[in-house]
DOFIZA-443003 format. One record per residue: y, z, x of N, C-alpha, C, CB in turn; residue number from 1. Coordinates in steps of 0.02 Angstrom, whole numbers. Glycine has a CB too. Layout:
REC/Y/Z/X/Y/Z/X/Y/Z/X/Y/Z/X/NUM
...
END
This chain:
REC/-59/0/43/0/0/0/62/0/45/0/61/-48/1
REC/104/-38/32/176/-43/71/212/23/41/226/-123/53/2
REC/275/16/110/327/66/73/356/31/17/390/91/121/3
REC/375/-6/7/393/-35/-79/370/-13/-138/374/-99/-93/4
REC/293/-32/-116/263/7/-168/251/68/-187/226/-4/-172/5
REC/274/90/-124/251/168/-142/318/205/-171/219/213/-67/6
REC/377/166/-161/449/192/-179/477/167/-255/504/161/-117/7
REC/423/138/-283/467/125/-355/430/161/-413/471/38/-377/8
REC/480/174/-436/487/226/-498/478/210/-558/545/252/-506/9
REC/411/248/-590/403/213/-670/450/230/-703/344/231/-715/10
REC/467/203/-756/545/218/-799/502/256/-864/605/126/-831/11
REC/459/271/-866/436/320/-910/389/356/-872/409/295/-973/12
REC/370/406/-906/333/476/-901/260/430/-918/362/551/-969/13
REC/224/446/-898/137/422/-920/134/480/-964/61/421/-849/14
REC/151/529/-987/152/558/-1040/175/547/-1090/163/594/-1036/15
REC/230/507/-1087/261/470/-1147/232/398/-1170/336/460/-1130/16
REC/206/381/-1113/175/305/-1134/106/308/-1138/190/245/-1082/17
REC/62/369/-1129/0/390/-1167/25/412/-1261/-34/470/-1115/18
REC/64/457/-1239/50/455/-1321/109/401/-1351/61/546/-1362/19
REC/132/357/-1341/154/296/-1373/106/234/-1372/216/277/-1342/20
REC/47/262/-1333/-21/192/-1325/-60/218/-1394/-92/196/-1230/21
REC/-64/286/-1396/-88/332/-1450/-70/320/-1521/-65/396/-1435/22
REC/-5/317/-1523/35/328/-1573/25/242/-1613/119/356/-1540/23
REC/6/182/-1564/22/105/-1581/-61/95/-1599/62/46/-1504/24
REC/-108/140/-1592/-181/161/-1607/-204/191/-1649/-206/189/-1572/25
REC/-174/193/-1698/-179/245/-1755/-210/313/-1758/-208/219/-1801/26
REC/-185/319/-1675/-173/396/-1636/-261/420/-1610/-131/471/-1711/27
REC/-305/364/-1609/-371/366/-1564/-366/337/-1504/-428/334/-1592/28
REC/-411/348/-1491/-413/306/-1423/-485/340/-1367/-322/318/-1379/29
REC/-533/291/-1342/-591/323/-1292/-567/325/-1224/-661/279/-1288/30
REC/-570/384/-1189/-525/378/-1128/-533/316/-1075/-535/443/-1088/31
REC/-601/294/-1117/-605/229/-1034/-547/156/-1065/-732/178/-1018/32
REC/-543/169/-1129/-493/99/-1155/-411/134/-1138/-506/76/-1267/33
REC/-423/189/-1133/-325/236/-1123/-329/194/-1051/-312/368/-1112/34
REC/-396/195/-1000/-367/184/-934/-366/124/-899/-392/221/-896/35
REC/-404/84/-963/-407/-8/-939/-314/-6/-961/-482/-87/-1012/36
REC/-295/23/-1014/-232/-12/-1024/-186/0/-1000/-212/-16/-1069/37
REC/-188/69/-963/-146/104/-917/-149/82/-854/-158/169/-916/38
REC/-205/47/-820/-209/17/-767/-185/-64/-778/-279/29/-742/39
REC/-191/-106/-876/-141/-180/-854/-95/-151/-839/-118/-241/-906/40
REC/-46/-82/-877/12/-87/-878/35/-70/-811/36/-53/-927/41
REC/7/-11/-786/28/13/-704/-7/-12/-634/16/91/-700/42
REC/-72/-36/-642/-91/-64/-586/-148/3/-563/-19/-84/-532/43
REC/-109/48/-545/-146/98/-495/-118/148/-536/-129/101/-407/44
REC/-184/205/-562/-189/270/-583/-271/275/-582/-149/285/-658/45
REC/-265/333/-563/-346/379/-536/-364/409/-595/-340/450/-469/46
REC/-442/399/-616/-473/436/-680/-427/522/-665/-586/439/-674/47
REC/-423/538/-607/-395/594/-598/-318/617/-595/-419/607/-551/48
REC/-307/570/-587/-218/567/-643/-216/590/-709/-187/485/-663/49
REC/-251/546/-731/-265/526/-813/-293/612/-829/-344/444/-831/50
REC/-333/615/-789/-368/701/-821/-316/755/-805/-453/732/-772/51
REC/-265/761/-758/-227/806/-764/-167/788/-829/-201/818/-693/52
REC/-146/731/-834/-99/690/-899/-124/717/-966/-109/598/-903/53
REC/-193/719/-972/-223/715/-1010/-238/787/-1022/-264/671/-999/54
REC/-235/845/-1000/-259/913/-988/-190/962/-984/-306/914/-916/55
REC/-142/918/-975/-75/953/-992/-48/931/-1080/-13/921/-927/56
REC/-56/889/-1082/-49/869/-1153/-84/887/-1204/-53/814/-1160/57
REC/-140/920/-1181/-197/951/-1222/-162/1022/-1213/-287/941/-1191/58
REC/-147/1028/-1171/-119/1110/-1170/-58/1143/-1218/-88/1122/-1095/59
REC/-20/1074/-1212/45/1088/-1247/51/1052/-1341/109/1047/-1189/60
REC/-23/1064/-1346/-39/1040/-1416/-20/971/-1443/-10/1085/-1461/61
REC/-16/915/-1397/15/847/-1422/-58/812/-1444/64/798/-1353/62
REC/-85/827/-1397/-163/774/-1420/-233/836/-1414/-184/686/-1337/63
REC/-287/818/-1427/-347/835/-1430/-391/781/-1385/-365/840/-1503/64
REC/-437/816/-1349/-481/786/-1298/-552/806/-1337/-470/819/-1214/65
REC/-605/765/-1348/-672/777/-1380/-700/739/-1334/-687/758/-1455/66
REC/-773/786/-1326/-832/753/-1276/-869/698/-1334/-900/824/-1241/67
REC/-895/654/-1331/-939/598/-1323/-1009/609/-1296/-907/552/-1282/68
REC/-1055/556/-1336/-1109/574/-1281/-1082/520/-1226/-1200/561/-1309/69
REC/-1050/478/-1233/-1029/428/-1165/-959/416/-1161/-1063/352/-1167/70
REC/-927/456/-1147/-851/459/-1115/-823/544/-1176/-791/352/-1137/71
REC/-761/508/-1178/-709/547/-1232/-681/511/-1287/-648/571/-1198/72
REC/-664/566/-1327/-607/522/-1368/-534/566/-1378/-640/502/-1451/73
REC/-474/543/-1359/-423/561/-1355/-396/560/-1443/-390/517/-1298/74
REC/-357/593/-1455/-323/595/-1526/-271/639/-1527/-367/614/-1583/75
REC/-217/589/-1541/-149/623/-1564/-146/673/-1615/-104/574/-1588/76
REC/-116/734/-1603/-101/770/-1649/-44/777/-1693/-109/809/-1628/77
REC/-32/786/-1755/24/774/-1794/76/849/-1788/-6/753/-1875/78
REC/130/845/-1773/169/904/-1770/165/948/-1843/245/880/-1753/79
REC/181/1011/-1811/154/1057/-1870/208/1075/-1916/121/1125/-1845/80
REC/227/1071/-1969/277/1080/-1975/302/1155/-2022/292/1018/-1994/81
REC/329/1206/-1969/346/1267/-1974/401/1265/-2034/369/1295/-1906/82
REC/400/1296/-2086/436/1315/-2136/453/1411/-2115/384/1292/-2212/83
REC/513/1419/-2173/524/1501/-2160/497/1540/-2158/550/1531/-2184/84
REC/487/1583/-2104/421/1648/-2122/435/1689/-2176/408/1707/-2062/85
END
């Protein structure tokens, strides 16, 4: 990899353009199709990118991660919507 490449800057968050790949998916998605399309769009990202992307976003309640017997399946979660206690 050149210095070029290694110096340019995605203009979004892969957190924002996972769950906007999500969101244009009627919020499914199997993690090996999240990373064919994440790799047309970016070129280079490691299954191990994707699992920390993917493991923070699960943390902060945006999506759900489910085992498979052969891969995952990713799914957007719908915001909750808090009324007055």
């Amino acid at each position: 990899m050149s210095f070029d490449d290694a110096m340019k800057w995605r203009t979004e968050s892969l957190d924002l353009i996972i769950m906007d790949l999500l969101s244009k998916k009627q919020g499914t998605l199997k993690d090996d199709e999240l990373l064919e399309m994440l790799r047309a769009m970016l070129r280079e990202i490691s299954t191990t990118e994707l699992n920390k992307i993917l493991m923070s976003l699960e943390l902060r309640g945006k999506i759900n991660v489910a085992m498979l017997k052969k891969g995952r399946v990713i799914t957007l979660l719908k915001p909750k919507h808090g009324g007055p206690a």
